[in-house]
C-alpha positions as CSV (number, residue, x, y, z in Angstrom):
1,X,-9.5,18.3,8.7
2,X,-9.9,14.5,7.5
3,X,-6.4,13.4,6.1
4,X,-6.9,9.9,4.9
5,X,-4.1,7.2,5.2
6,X,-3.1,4.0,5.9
7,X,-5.2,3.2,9.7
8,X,-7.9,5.4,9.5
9,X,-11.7,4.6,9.2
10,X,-14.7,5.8,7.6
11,X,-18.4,5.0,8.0
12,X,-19.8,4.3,4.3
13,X,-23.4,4.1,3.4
14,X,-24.1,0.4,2.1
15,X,-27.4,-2.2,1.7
16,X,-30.2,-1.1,-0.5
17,X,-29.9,2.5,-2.9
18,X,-26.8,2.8,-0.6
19,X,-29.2,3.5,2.4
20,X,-28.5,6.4,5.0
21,X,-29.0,5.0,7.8
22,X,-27.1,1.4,7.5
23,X,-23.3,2.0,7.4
24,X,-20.7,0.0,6.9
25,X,-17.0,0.7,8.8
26,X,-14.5,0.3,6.1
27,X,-10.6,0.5,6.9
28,X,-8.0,2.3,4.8
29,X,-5.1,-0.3,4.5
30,X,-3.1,2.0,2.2
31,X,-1.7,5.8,2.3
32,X,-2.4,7.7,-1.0
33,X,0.3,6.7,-3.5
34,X,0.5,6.3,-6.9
35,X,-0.1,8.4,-9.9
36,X,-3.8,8.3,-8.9
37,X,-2.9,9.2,-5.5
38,X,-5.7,6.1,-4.9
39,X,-6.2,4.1,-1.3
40,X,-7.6,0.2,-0.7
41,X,-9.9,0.4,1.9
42,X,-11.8,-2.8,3.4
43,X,-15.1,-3.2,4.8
44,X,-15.6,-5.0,8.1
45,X,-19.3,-6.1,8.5
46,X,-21.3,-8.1,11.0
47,X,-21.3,-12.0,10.9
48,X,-24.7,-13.2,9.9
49,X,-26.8,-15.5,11.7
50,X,-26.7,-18.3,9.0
51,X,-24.7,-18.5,5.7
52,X,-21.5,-18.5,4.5
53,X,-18.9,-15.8,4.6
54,X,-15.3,-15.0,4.3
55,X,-13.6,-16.0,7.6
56,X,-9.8,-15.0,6.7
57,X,-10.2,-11.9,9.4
58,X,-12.3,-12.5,11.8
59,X,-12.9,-9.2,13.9
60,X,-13.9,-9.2,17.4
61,X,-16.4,-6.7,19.2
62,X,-14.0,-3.9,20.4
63,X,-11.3,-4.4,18.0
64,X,-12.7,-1.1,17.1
65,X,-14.5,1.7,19.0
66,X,-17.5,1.3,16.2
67,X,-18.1,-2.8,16.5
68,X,-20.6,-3.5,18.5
69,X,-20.9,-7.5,17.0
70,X,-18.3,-10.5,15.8
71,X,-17.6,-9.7,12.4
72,X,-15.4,-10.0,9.5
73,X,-13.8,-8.8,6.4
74,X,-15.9,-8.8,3.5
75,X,-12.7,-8.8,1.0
76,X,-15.1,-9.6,-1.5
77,X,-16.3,-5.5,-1.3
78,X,-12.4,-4.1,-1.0
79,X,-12.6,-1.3,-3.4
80,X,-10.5,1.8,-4.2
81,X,-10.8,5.1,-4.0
82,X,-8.5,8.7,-4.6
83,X,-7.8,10.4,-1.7
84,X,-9.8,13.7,-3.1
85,X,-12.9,11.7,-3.8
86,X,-12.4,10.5,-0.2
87,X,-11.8,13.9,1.1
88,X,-14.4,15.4,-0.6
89,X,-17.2,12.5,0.5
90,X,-16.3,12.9,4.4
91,X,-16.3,16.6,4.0
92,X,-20.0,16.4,2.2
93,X,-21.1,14.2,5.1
94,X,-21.8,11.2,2.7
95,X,-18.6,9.1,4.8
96,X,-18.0,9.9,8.6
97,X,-14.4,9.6,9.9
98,X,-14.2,7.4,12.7
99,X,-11.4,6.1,15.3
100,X,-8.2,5.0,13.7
101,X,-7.7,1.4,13.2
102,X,-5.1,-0.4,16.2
103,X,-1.7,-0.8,14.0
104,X,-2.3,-4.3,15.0
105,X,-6.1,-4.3,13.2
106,X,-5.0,-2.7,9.9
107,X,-2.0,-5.9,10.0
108,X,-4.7,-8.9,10.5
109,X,-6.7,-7.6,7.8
110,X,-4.1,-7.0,5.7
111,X,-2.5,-10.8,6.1
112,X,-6.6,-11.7,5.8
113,X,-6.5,-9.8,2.5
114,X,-3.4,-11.9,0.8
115,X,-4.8,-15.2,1.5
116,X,-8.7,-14.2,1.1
117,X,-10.2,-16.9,-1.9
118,X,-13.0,-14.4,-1.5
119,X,-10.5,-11.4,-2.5
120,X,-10.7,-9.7,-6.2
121,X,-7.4,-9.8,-7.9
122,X,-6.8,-6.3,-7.9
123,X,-7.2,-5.5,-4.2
124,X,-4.3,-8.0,-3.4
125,X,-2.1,-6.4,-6.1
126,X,-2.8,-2.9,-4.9
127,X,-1.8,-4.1,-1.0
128,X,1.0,-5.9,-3.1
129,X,2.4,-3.0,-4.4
130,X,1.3,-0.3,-1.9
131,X,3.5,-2.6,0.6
132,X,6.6,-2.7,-1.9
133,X,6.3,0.9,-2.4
134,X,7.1,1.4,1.1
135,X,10.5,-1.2,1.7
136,X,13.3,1.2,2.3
137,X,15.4,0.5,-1.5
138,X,18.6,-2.1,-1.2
């Protein structure tokens, strides 16, 4: 049964009408918390050919069972989902639970995320929080 949490990954349907066929590996940086019971997940996607992109997290080929390329965080796509709605896709077959992410992978992407200029406001205040949620209290 797919738990998700802080580590583990999920293959997500991207590119055009959300096609089928091209997925995109995304990694849960967050357990469930809050009221929502929400999680920040990031996508990790090839590096193209020619063009710009966000190079705060570069991820090698291997880092992960899945990457077969070089490739990087697209902070710019972080989004947030509730853990249900994330359940419920992986059960429908819409997401496919992959390999969890290295302790050491979910870390880099995370330091990536916090000093991303590519990075929406609210995915570094959600990592923000999430990570003050979890400080033992003084």
């Amino acid at each position: 049964m797919f738990t998700p949490g802080r580590r583990t990954t999920v293959l997500v349907p991207s590119g055009p009408a959300n096609d089928h066929k091209r997925k995109h590996l995304f990694v849960l940086l967050t357990d469930t918390y809050g009221p929502a019971k929400q999680i920040l997940m990031a996508p990790v996607c090839s590096v193209p050919a020619t063009g710009t992109y966000d190079n705060s997290c570069l991820v090698a080929s291997g880092d992960h069972p899945f990457l077969q390329h070089a490739s990087y965080v697209a902070y710019d796509k972080c989004r947030v989902e509730q853990a249900v709605a994330l359940e419920n896709l992986v059960k429908s077959g819409y997401m496919i639970e992959k390999e969890p992410a290295s302790e050491d992978l979910v870390a880099s992407i995370s330091a990536g995320l916090k000093k991303s200029k590519f990075a929406r406001p609210f995915a570094k205040e959600l990592l923000k929080e999430f990570e003050n949620s979890q400080k033992p209290p003084k």
